[in-house]
N, C-alpha and C positions, 0 to 999 in steps of 0.2 A: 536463332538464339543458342541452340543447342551448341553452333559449328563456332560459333562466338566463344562460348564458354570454354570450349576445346582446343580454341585458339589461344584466347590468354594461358590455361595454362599450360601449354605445348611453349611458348615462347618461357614464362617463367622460370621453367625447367632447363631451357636452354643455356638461359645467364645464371643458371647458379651451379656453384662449386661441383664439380664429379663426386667427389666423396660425399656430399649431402644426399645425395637420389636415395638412399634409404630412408635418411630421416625425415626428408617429404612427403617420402611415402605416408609416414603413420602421421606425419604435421597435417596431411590434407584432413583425416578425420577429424570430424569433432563430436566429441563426444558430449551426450545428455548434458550433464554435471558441469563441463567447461561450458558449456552454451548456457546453463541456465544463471552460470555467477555471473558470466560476461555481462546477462540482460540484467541480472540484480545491482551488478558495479555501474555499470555504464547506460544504462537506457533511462530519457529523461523523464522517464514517468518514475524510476526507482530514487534519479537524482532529487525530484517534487517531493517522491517518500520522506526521505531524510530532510527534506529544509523543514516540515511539518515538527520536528521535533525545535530546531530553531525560532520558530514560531511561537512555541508554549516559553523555552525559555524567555523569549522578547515579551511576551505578557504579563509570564512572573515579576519581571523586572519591574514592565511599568507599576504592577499592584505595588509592587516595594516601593515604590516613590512616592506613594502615600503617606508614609510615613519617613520620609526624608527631612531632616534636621532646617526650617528655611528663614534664611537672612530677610531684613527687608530696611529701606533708608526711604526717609520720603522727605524732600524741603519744598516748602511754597512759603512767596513773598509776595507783597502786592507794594508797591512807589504808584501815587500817582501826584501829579503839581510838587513836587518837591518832597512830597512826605511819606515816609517810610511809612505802611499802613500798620505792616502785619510781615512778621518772620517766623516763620515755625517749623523747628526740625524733628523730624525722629528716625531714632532705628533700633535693633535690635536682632532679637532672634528668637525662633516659635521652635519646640520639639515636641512632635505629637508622640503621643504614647500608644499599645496596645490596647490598654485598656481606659483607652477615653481618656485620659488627661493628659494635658496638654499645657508644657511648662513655659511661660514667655523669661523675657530678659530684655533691657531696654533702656534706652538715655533719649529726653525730649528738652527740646528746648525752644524758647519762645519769647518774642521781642516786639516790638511796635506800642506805637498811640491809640490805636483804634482796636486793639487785641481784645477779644471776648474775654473778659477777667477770668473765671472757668478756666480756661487755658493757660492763665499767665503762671510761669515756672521761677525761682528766683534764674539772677542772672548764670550764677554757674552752671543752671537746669536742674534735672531730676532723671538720677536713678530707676529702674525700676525690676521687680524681679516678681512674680506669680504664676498662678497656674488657673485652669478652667475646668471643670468638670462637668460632665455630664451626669446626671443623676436616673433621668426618666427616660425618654426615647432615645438609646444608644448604649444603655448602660452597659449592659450583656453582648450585648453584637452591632456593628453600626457600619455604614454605608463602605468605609474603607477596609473594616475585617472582613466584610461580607465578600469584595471583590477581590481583595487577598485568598483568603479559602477557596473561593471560586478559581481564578487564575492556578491555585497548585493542582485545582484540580486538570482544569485545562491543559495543565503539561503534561500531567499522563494522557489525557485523551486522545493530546497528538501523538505522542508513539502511538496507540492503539490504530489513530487515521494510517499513519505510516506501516502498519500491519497490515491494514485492510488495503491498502495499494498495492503491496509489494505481494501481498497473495492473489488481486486481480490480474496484477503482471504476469504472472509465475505462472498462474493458471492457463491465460491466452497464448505463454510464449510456448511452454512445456505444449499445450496442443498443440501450436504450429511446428513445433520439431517432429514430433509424432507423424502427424500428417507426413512432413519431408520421408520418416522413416517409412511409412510404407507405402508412398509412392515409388521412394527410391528401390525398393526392395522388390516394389512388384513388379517396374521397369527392369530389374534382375533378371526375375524371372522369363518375363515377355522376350528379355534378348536370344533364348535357348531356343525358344519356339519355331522363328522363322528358320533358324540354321539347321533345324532337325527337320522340318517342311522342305526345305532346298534338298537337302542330302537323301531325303526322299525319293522328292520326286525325282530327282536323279536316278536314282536306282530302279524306279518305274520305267523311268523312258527307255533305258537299258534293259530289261525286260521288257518292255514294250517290241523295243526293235530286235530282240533276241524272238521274239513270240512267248516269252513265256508269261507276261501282265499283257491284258486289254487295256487296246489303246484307249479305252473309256476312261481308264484310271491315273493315265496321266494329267485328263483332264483336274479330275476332283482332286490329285496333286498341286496343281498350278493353285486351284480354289484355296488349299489350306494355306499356299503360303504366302497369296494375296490376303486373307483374313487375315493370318496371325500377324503381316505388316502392317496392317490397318491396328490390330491393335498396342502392334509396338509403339506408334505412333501415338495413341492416344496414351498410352501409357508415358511416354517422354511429355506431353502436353500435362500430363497431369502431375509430374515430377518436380517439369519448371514453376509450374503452376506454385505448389507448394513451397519453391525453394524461396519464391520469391515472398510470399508470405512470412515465410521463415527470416529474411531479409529485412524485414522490419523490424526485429528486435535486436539486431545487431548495429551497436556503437558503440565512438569512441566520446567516453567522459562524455555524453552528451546532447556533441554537438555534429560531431559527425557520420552520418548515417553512413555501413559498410553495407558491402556485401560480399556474399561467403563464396565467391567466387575461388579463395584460397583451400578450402573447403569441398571437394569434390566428394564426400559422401559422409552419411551418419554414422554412427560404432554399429557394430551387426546389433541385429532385432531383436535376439536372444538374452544381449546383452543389456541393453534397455531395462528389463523388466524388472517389476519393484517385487518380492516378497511380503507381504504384509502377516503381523502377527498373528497368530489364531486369537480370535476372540468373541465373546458372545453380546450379542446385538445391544446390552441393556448400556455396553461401554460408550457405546454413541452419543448420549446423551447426557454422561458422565467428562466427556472428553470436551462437549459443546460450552458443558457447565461452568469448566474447569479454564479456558484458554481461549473461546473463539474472541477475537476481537470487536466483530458487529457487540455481542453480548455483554463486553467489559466495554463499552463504549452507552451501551444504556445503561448500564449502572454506576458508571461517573453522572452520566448527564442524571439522573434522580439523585446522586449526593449533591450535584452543582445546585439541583431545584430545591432541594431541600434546607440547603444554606440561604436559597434567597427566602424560599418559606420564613423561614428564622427571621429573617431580617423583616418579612412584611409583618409578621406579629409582632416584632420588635415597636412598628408604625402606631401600633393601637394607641401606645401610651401616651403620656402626653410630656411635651419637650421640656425638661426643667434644668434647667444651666445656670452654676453658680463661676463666678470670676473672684479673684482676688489677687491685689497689686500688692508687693511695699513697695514703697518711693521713700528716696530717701536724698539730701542734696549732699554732693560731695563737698569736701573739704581738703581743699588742697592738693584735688584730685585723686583724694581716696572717696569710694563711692559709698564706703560701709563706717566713716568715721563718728559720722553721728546719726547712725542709725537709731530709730525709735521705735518702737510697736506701734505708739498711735497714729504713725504716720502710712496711710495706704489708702489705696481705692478696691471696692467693691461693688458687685452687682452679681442680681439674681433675673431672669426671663422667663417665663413661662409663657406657651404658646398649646392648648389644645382643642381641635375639630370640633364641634358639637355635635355634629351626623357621621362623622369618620366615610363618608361614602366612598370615597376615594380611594382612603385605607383599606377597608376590609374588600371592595372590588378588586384592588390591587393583590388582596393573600387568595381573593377565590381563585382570579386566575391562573397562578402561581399553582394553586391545587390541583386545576383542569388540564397545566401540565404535564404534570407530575404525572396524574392516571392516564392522559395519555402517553407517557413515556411508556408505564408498567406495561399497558396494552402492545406497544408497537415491538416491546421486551417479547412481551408473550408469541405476540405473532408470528416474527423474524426468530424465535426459536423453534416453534413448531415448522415452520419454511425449512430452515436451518436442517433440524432432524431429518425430515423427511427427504433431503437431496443427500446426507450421508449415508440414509439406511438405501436410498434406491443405489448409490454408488458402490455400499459394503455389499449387496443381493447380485449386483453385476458381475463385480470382481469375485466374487467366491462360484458363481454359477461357471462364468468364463474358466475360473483356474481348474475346475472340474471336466468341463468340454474341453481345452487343451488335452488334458491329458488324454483321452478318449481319443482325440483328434489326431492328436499323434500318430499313434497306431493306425488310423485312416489311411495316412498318407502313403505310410509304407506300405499299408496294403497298394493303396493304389499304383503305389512304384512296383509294386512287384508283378501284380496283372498288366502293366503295360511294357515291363520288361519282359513278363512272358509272350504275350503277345508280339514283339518287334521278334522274339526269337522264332514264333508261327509263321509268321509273315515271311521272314529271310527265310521257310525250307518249304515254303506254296502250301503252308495249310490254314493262313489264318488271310480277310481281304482288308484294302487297305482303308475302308470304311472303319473296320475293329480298330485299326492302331493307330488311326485319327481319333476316335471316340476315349480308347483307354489314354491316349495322349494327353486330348484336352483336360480331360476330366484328372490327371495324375497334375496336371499345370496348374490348374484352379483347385485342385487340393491345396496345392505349397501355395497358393496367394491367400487360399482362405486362411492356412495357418499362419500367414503374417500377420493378414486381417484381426483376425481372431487376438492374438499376442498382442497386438498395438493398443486393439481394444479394450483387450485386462489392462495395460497401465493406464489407458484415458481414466476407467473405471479407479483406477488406482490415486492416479492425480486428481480425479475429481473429489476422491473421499479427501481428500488432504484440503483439497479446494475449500470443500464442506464443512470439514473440523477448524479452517482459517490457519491452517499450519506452516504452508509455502510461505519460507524465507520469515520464519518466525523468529525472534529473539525474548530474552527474556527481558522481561519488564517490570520494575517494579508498584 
């Protein structure tokens, strides 16, 4: 895999322009920041983020169509043996209101032998123009404000959904770059190892056949630089390993999975590294309060309950609906010419439960959700806290052992430089400058280790607080 990788882009390089070789150079890196918009622009779990918001608008909408303005025409005739039975037309137009009422407007008209008199209109027909009201169950809040409210609410919820993705994404992808980074860094390091084991024991064997190293020691020469290949190797295993992990957050718009083959190594490990502000542990909680999306997503969904609440004590009451028509017959095709006041229809309905079992079943459960919502609130913020303050104890503990660790290292660079200088004038054996060696190599991996670690610790406080790839939201 490795000689594959090394091949594309050994050939790429080939077919592109002589004056570009520099700027390939810095194009192979990719850096944190460009990798993480690339996974926010383009990976179709960030593309799902953003339809979520299209979704609540598509809901809103329909809730508005509740109250959309609507026409309606209806004719039925009946002939049978010759004779016209029955002709009856009507149409018109209904406009619902906000507040429960509800305006008609309308022409009927009606004809035949057999026509229910009730129904019979003169020949010109009948006008007609009223309103309906709702007086009792609907007066204050009713089936279609209820899901209107709800719906606006819905629309913010999906940006907060499209939050809570795009901070999942951010989260898994920002690890798998990390990963890359100190795989890649520690296969760095591992490269050094064997070449200084080779140039060794060279210099053993040569001593060896000079007489002045035992030939025992070219043996545990050959040893070190059989091991340290053994672990260059595992080292590159665990590099591709990562790279291709890292490979899966890379597309294009979509639909085309890449991979970073273009890409031969991350921005130095140093440079990675996030500074987080000083701040005292009580702001975690202040921050959760304030922004995390899980959080603003249970307290939409308790105003959504609380609106249907509304609407099930709305149910208690009992249904009382008054209608009222004018009719009026046109003249000459004005429909208002002899208009009259005494001419109209009216009606009034009432309709109430005697036991309401239904109803009030219907608000308890409505309740039962509600406290469960407050609860799953409660829960998922105490979860919430306790993964920011273990993430904020990590990263501050880390940023402290860095610093300490530093100074480690150079130490151990310096005892193992001193020692290769013992060893070149025969006072030190080559046991010491394999031992100070190892130990100076696994200093600099731990200190990548260590580095990588503070930002996971870092991305994960961000993880915690729902911050990755946040926007504002109204």
């Amino acid at each position: 895999m490795q000689q594959l990788i090394s091949c594309l882009f050994l050939l790429s390089a080939l077919f592109a322009p002589w004056g570009l070789r520099a700027q390939e150079v810095a194009d192979s890196i990719l850096t944190y920041q460009d990798f993480m918009r690339r996974v926010q622009e383009h990976h179709p779990v960030a593309l799902q983020a953003d339809l979520q918001t299209r979704r609540g608008a598509a809901a809103l909408q329909v809730a508005r169509g509740a109250f959309d303005p609507k026409s309606y025409f209806d004719l039925s005739q009946k002939f049978f043996e010759g004779k016209d039975y029955y002709k009856h037309l009507e149409g018109g137009l209904a406009i619902p209101t906000w507040l429960g009422l509800t305006f008609y407007t309308g022409y009927q008209q009606t004809e035949g032998i057999f026509l229910n008199p009730e129904a019979s209109t003169p020949e010109a027909g009948l006008w007609q123009a009223g309103a309906s009201l709702t007086l009792g169950k609907g007066l204050l809040i009713d089936e279609r404000r209820a899901a209107f409210r709800q719906a606006e609410i819905f629309q913010t919820l999906t940006r907060w959904d499209r939050q809570v993705m795009l901070n999942q994404l951010l989260y898994e992808a920002g690890a798998a770059y990390l990963a890359w980074v100190e795989a890649f860094y520690a296969r760095k390091i591992y490269e050094e190892s064997p070449r200084l084991a080779q140039e060794r024991t060279a210099a053993v064997a040569e001593g060896a056949r000079l007489g002045d190293r035992a030939s025992i020691d070219t043996v545990e020469a050959a040893i070190q630089v059989q091991t340290r290949q053994v672990s260059l190797e595992s080292a590159l295993l665990a590099e591709q390993q990562a790279k291709v992990m890292m490979d899966l957050f890379l597309w294009q718009d979509g639909i085309v999975p890449l991979e970073a083959l273009p890409y031969q190594q991350p921005e130095d490990w140093r440079a990675v590294l996030t500074t987080l502000p000083e701040q005292e542990r009580s702001w975690l909680t202040d921050s959760l309060l304030i922004g995390h999306p899980m959080i603003q997503q249970y307290r939409l969904k308790q105003q959504s309950l609380s609106i249907e609440e509304r609407w099930k004590k709305e149910q208690l009451k009992p249904q009382l609906d008054l209608k009222y028509n004018a009719i009026n017959q046109p003249v000459n095709g004005n429909p208002v010419a002899a208009y009259s006041p005494d001419n109209f229809t009216w009606g009034v309905s009432f309709a109430f439960p005697l036991f309401l079992r239904k109803e009030r079943g219907g608000l308890e459960l409505t309740r039962v959700k509600i406290r469960e919502t407050q609860l799953q609130q409660t829960q998922k913020m105490a979860e919430l806290e306790v993964k920011a303050t273990q993430a904020w104890l990590l990263y501050n503990t880390l940023d402290r052992q860095i610093g300490v660790f530093t100074q480690t290292v150079q130490d151990y660079q310096t005892l193992w430089q001193g020692e290769r200088t013992r060893f070149s004038i025969g006072e030190s054996s080559l046991f010491l400058v394999n031992t100070r060696e190892s130990r100076y190599i696994q200093a600099r991996i731990k200190a990548v280790e260590m580095a990588v670690k503070r930002q996971k610790a870092a991305l994960s406080l961000e993880f915690a607080l729902g911050r990755l790839g946040a926007t504002s939201i109204p």
